[in-house]
MIKE-495508 format. One record per residue (C-alpha): residue in three letters; x, y negated, z negated. Coordinates in steps of 0.001 Angstrom, whole numbers, plus 524288, in hexadecimal, padded with zeros to 5 digits. Layout:
BEGIN
REC type    c1    c2    c3
REC  ALA     X     Y     Z
...
This chain:
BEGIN
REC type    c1    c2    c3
REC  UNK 71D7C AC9F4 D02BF
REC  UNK 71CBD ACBC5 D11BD
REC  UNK 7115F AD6E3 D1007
REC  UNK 709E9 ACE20 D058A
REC  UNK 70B71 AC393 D11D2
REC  UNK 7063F ACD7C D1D3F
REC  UNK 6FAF1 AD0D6 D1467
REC  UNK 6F78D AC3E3 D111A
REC  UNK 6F72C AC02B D1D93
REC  UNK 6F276 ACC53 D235A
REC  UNK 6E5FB AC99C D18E0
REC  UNK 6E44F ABAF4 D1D1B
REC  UNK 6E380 ABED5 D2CED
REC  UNK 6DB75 AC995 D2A48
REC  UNK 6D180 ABF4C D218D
REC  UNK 6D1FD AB5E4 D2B99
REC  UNK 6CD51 ABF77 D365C
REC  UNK 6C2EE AC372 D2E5E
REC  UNK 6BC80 AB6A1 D2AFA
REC  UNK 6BD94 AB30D D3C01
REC  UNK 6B648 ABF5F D3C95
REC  UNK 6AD1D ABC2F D3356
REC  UNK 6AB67 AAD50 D3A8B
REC  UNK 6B0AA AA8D6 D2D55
REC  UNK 6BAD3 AA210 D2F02
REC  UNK 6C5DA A9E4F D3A3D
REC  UNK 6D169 A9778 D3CDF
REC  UNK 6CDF6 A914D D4A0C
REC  UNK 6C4A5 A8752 D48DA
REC  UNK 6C18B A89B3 D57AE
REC  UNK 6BC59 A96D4 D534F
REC  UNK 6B502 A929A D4857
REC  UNK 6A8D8 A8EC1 D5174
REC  UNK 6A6FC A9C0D D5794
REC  UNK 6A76F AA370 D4BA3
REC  UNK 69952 AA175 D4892
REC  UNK 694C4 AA5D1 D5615
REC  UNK 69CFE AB309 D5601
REC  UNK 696E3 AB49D D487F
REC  UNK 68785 AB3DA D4E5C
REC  UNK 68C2A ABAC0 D572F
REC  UNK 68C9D AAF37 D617F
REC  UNK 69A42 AB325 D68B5
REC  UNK 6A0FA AC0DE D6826
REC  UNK 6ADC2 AC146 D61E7
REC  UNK 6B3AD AC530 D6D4C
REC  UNK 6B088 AB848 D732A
REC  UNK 6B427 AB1B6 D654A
REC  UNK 6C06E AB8EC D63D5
REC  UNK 6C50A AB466 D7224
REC  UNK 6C244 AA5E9 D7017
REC  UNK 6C934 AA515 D60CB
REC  UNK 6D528 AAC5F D67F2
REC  UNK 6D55C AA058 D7460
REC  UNK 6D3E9 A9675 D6845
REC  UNK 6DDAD A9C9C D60A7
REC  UNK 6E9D9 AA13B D680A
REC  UNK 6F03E A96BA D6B05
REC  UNK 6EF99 A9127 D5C77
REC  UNK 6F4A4 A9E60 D5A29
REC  UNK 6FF6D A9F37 D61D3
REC  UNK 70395 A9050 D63C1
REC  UNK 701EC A8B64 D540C
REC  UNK 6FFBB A99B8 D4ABF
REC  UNK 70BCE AA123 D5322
REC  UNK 715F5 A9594 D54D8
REC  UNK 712E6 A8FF8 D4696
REC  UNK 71742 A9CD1 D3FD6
REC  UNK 720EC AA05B D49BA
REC  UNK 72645 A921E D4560
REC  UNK 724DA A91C4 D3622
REC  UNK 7236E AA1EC D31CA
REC  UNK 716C8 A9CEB D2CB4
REC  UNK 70A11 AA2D7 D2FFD
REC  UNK 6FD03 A9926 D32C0
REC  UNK 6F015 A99B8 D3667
REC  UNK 6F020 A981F D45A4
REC  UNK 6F898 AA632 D43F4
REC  UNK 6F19B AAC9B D3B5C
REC  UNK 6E1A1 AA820 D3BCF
REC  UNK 6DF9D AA67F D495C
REC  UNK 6E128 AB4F4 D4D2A
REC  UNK 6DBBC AB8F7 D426D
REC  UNK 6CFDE AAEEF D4649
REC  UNK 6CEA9 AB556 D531B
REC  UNK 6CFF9 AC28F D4D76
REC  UNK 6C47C AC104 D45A0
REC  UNK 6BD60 ABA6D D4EAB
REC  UNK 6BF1B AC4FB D5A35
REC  UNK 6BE2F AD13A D51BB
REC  UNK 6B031 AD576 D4E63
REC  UNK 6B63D ADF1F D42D6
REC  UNK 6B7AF AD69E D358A
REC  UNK 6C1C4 AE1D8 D30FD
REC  UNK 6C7E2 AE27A D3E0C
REC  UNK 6C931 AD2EF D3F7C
REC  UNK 6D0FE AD449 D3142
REC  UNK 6D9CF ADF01 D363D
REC  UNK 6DD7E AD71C D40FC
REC  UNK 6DF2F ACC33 D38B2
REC  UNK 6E7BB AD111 D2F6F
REC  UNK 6EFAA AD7F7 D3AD4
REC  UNK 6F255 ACD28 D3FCA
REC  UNK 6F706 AC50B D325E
REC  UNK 70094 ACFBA D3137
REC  UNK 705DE AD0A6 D409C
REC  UNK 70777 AC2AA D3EA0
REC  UNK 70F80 AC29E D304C
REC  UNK 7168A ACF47 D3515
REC  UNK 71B8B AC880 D41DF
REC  UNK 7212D ABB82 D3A59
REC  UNK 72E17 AC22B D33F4
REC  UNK 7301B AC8BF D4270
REC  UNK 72FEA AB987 D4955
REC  UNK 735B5 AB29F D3F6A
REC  UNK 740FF ABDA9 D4085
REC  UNK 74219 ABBBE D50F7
REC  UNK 741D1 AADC9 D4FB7
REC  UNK 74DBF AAD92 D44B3
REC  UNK 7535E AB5CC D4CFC
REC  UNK 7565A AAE1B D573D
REC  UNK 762D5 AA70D D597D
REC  UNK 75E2A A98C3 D58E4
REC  UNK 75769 A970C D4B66
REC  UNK 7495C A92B9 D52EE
REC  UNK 7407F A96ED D4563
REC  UNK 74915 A8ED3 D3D20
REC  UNK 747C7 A8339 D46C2
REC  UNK 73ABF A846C D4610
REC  UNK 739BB A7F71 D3833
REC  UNK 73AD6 A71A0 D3D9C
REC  UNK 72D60 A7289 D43EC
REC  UNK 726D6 A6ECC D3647
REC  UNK 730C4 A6505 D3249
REC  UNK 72871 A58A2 D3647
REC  UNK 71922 A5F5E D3449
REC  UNK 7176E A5A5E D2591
REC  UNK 71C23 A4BAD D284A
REC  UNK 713BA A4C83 D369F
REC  UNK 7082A A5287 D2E0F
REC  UNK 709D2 A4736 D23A7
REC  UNK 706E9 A3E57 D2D05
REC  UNK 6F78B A447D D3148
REC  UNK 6EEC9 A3A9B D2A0C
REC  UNK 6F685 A2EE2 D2F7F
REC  UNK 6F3D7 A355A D3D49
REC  UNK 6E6FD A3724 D39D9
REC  UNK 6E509 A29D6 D34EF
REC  UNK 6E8B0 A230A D4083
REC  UNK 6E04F A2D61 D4A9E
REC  UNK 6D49E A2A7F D4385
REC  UNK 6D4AE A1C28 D3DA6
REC  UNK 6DDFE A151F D484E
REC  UNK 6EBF6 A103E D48B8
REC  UNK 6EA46 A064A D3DA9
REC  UNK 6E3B5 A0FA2 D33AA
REC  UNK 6F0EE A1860 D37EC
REC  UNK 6FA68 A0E35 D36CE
REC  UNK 6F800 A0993 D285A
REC  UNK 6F593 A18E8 D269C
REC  UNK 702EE A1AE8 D2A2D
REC  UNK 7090D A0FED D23C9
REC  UNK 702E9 A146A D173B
REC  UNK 7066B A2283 D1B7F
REC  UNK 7150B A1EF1 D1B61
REC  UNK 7163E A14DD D0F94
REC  UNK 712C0 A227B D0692
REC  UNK 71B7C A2A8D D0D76
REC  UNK 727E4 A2209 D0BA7
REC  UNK 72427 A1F37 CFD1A
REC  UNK 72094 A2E92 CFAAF
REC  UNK 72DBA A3176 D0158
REC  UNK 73476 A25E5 CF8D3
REC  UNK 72FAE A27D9 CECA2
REC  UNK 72B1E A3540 CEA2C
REC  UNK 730DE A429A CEB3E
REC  UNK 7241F A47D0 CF490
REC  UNK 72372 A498E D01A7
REC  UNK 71C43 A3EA6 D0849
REC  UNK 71417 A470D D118A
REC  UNK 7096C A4A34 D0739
REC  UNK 70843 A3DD1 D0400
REC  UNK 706E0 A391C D11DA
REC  UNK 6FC3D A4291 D13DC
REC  UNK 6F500 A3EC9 D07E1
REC  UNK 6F5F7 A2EC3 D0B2C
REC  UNK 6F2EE A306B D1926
REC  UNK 6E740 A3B10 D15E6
REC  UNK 6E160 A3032 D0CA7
REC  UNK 6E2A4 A24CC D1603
REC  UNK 6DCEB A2E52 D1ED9
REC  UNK 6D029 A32E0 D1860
REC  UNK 6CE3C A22DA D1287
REC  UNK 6CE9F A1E63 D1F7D
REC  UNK 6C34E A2A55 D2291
REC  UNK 6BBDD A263B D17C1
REC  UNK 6BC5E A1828 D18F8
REC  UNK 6B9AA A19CA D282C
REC  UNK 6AC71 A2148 D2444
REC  UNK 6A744 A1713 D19BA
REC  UNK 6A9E4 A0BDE D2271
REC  UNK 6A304 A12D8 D2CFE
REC  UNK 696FD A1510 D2429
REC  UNK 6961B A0688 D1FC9
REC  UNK 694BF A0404 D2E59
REC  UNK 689A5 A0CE7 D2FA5
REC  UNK 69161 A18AE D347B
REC  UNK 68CC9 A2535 D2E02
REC  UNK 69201 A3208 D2FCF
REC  UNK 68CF6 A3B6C D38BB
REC  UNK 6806A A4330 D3246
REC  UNK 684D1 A5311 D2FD0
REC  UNK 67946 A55BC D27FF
REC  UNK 673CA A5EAE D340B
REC  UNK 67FAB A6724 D31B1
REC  UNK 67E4E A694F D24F9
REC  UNK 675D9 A7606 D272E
REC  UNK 6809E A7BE5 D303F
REC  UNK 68B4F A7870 D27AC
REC  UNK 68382 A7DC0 D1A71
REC  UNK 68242 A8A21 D22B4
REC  UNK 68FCB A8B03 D287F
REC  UNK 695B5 A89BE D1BAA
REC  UNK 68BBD A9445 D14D4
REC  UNK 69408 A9DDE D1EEC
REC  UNK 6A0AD A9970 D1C20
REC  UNK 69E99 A9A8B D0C90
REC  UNK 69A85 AAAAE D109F
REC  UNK 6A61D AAC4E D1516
REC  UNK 6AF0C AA5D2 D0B14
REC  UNK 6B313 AB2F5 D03F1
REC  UNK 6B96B AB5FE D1101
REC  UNK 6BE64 AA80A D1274
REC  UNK 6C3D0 AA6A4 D045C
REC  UNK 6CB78 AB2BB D04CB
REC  UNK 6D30C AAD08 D124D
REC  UNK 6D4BF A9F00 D0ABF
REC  UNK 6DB6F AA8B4 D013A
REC  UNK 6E32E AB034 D0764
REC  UNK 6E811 AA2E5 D11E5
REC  UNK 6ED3C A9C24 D071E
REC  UNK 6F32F AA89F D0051
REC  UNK 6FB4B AAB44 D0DFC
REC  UNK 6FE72 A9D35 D0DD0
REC  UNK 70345 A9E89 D0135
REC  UNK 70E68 AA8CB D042F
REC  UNK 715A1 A9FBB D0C60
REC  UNK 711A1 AA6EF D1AAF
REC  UNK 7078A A9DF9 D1F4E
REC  UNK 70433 A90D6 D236C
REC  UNK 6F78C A8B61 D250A
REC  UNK 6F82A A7ED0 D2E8A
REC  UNK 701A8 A79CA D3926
REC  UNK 70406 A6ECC D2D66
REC  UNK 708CE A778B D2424
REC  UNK 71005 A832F D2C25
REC  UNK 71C55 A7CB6 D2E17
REC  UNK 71C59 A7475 D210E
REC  UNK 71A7E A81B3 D1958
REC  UNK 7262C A8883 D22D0
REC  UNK 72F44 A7D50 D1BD4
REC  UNK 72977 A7E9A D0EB8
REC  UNK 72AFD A8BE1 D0DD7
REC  UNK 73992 A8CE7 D10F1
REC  UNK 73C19 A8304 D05E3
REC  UNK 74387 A8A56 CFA0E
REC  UNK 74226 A8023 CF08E
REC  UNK 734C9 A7F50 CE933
REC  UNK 733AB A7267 CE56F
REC  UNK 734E8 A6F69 CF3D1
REC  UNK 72C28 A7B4C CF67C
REC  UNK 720E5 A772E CEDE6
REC  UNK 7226F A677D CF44A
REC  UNK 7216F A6D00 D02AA
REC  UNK 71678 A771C CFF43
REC  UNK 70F1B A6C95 CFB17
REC  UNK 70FE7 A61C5 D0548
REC  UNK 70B9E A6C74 D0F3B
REC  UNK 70088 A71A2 D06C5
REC  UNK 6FCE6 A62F2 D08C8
REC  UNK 6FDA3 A61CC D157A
REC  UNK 6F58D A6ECF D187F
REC  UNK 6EBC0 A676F D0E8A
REC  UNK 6E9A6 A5B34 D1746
REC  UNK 6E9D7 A6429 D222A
REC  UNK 6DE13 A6B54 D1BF9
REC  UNK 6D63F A5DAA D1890
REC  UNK 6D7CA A59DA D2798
REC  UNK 6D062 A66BC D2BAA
REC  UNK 6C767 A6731 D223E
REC  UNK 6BD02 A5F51 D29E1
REC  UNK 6BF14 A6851 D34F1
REC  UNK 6BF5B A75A5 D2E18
REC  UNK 6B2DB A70E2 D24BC
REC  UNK 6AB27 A6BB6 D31C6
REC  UNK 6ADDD A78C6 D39D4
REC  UNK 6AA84 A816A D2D19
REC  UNK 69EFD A7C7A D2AA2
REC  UNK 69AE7 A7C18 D39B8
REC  UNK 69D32 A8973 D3C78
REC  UNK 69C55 A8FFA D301A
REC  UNK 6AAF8 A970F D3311
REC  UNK 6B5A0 A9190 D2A86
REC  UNK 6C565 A907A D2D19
REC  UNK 6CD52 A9C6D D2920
REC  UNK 6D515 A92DC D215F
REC  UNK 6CA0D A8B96 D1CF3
REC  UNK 6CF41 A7B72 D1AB5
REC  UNK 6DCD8 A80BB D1A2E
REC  UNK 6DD94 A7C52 D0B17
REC  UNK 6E227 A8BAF D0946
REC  UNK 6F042 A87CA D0F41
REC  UNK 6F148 A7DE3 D050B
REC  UNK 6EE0E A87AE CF8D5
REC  UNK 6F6D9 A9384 CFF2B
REC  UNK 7031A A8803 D0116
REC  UNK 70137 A83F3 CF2BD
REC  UNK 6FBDF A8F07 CEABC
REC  UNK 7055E A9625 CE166
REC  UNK 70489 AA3DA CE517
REC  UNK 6FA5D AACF8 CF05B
REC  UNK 6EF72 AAF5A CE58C
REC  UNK 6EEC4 AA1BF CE253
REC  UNK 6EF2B A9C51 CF09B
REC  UNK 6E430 AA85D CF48B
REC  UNK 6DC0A AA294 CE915
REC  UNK 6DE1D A93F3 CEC9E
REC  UNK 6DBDB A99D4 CFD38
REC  UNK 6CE4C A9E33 CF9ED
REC  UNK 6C983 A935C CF06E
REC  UNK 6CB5F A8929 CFA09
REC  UNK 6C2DE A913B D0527
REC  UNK 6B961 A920F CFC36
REC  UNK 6B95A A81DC CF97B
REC  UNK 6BAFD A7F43 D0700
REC  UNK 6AEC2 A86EF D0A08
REC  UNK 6A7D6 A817A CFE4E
REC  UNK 6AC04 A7448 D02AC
REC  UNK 6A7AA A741B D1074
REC  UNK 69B54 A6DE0 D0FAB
REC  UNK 69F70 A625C D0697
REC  UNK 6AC0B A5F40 D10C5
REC  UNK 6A3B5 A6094 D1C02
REC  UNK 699AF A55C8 D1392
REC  UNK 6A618 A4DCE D1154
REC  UNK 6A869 A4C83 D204E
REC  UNK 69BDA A47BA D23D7
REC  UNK 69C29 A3C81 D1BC9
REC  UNK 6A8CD A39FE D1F38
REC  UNK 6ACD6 A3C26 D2F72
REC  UNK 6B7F7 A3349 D2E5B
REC  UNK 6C028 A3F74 D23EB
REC  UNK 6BA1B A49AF D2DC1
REC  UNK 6BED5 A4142 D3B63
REC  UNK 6CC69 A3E62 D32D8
REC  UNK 6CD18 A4EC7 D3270
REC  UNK 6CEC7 A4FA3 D4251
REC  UNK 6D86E A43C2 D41AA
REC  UNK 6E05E A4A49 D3607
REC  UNK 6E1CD A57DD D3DCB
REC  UNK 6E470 A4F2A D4BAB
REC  UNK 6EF94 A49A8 D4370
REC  UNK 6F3D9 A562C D3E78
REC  UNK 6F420 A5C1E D4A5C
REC  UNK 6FB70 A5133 D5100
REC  UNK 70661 A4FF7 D4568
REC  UNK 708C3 A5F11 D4750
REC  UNK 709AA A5E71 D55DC
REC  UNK 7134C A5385 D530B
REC  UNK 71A6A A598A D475E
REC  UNK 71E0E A66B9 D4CCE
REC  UNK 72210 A5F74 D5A79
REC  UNK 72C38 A5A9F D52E4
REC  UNK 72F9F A6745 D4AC3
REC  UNK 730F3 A6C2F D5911
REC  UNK 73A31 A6469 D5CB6
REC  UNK 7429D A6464 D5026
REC  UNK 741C5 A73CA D507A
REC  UNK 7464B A754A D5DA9
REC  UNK 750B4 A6C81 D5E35
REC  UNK 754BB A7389 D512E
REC  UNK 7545D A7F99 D5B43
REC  UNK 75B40 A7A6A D65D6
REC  UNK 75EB7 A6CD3 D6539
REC  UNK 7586F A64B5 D7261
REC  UNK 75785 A705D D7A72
REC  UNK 74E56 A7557 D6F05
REC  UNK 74996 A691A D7114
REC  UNK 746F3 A6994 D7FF1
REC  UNK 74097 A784D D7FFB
REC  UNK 735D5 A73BA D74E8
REC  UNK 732D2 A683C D7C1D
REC  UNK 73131 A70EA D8A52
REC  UNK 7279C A7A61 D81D4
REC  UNK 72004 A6F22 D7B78
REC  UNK 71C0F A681D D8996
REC  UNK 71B05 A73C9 D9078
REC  UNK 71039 A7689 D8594
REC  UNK 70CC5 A6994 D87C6
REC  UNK 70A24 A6945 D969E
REC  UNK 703B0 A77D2 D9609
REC  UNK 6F856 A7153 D8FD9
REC  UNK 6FD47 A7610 D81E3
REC  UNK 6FC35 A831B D8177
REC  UNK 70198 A839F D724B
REC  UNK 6FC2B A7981 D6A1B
REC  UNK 701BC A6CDD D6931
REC  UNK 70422 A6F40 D5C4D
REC  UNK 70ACB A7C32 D5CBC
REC  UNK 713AE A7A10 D69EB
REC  UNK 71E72 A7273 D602E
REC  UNK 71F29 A7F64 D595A
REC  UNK 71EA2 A8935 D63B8
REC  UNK 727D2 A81B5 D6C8B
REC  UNK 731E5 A808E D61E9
REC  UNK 73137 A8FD1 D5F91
REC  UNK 732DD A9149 D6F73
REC  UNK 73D23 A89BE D6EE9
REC  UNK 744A4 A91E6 D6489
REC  UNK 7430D A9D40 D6E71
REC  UNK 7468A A97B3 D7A5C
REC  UNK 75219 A928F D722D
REC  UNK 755E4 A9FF1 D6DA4
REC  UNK 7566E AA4FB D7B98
REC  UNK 75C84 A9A24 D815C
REC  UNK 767FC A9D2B D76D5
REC  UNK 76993 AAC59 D79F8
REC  UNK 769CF AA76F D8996
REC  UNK 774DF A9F5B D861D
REC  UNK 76E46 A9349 D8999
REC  UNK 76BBC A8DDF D7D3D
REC  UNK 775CE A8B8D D7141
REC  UNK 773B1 A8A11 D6396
């Protein structure tokens, strides 16, 4: 099982690297604009290769190293943004796969080896870090509510929320379910209605959307490109969702640490349940970037590596790898199909494509918040309030050095610095378990 895993994932950085150096497809949407320029020959790679390494390293190291380091679960900051800069900065299609697929398997081969250092260590610091994802579902839940009031005011948010909570105590009371799907779906109703309605009301009163019909050209032409490349595309769709299938990979910083608890569940009623609340919640997260992923497609003719991020949701779900692989390349192919009828959609309606930047705002916001507080309940787990005390030195020193890891990553990484400096304050004799 551990070779069919290296050479799955060996095959999926090797794909990716090929399709940057083809100006495909990337992971970085801060790369995506240059792509057509090294392509006509614009900018060298050199120079290309250089600035998707300064965009990418720190997502690399602060959110792709810590997350796995914290779960065992590979993602896509890990895995697709060297590979992105790989294929960008190598002029050699066969060389760019090489060293795409070298570095899937450096980075699958080196997991067992830090997973067995870390439960080495005398104060249990990996199994502490399983309370990072205890409070990301119910924080995620609440993203449409957040939204709701950022975009429409307090009052819109208020009866939001009251309407928000009313389902979640009667879900809770009177079904079996868990409440946070069904939180999602009321507040990701209210949400779009209030879009809608917004954009009618604004057209009775004379306001008409803005006029795209001089970008129609461009966007005709940008997607004529992307749909020559699908083959290439369809075949990474495929094999995304078959490596999320096998239980090694995670595709968003809303589903990593859900999927670390689902999948040391033994029973399979309770198995399937999970499984399927975060295939939901990787769903929603998919709707809220559609507008963006759709919009930058069609501008720059390069798509995303994993395309609207609907392949998570078929390799979570799907019943075996052929099946997933199947389901992984069908929906490429519909998203690419689809492009031009979403981007229509938008026009006519700004309010669902303004909601999109509110919805990912929120999201980011609720993760900042939730793993802040799976911090704090791992290290304290590690070490009590002097646990306690060393997170909270490493999160404001991160804090007043202008943030050198992401906001949303220095939870994570100062938890797992705090297991160390734990451990060596034990073997000094200073600290006891």
């Amino acid at each position: 099982m551990e070779v069919m895993h290296i050479g799955l994932v060996a095959l999926l950085c090797a794909m990716t690297a090929v399709i940057a150096n083809m100006s495909a497809a990337v992971f970085h949407d801060g790369i995506r604009p240059m792509l057509p320029q090294v392509a006509d020959g614009n900018m060298t790679r050199r120079d290309a290769g250089s600035t998707a390494f300064g965009l990418s390293i720190g997502f690399v190291v602060s959110v792709g190293i810590s997350f796995t380091l914290s779960t065992g679960l590979l993602n896509p900051w890990l895995l697709f943004l060297p590979t992105d800069v790989l294929g960008v900065m190598i002029g050699s299609r066969v060389l760019a796969g090489l060293a795409g697929g070298l570095w899937g398997i450096l980075v699958v081969t080196s997991l067992s080896a830090v997973n067995t250092v870390l439960t080495g260590l005398p104060i249990d610091a990996l199994g502490a870090l399983a309370e990072l994802g205890t409070p990301v579902m119910s924080a995620f839940a609440l993203f449409p509510l957040l939204a709701i009031f950022y975009q429409f005011g307090w009052r819109a948010g208020v009866a939001a929320a009251v309407v928000v909570i009313i389902f979640r105590l009667l879900v809770i009371k009177y079904t079996a379910i868990y409440p946070e799907p069904v939180q999602i779906f009321i507040g990701m109703v209210m949400l779009v209605a209030s879009a809608i309605r917004k954009d009618l009301s604004d057209r009775k009163n004379g306001m008409a959307p803005p006029d795209m019909s001089g970008m129609h050209s461009l966007f005709d032409e940008r997607k004529r490109r992307i749909v020559k490349n699908l083959p290439f595309l369809a075949v990474t769709g495929a094999l995304i969702a078959a490596v999320a299938n096998v239980g090694i990979f995670a595709g968003s910083e809303v589903s990593i640490y859900s999927l670390a608890e689902v999948y040391n569940q033994t029973d399979p009623i309770a198995y399937d349940a999970a499984m399927k609340r975060v295939a939901l919640s990787e769903f929603m997260r998919g709707l809220a970037f559609l507008p963006l992923i759709a919009t930058t497609a069609l501008t720059t003719g390069i798509y995303g590596v994993v395309g609207m991020s609907f392949v998570f949701v078929a390799g979570y779900l799907a019943p075996s790898i052929p099946i997933a692989a199947a389901l992984g390349a069908v929906i490429i192919c519909v998203e690419v199909f689809l492009l031009r009828r979403i981007s229509g959609f938008l026009e006519q309606f700004p309010s669902i494509r303004n909601s999109s930047d509110n919805i990912r705002n929120s999201m980011n916001t609720l993760m900042e918040f939730a793993l802040l507080i799976g911090g704090i309940l791992a290290v304290m787990k590690m070490g009590s309030t002097t646990g306690f005390t060393i997170f909270a030195i490493l999160y404001y020193f991160n804090e007043v050095m202008g943030r050198p890891v992401l906001k949303i990553a220095v939870p994570v990484v100062a938890a797992i610095l705090t297991g160390f400096i734990l451990n060596i304050l034990y073997v000094l004799g200073l600290f006891a378990i």
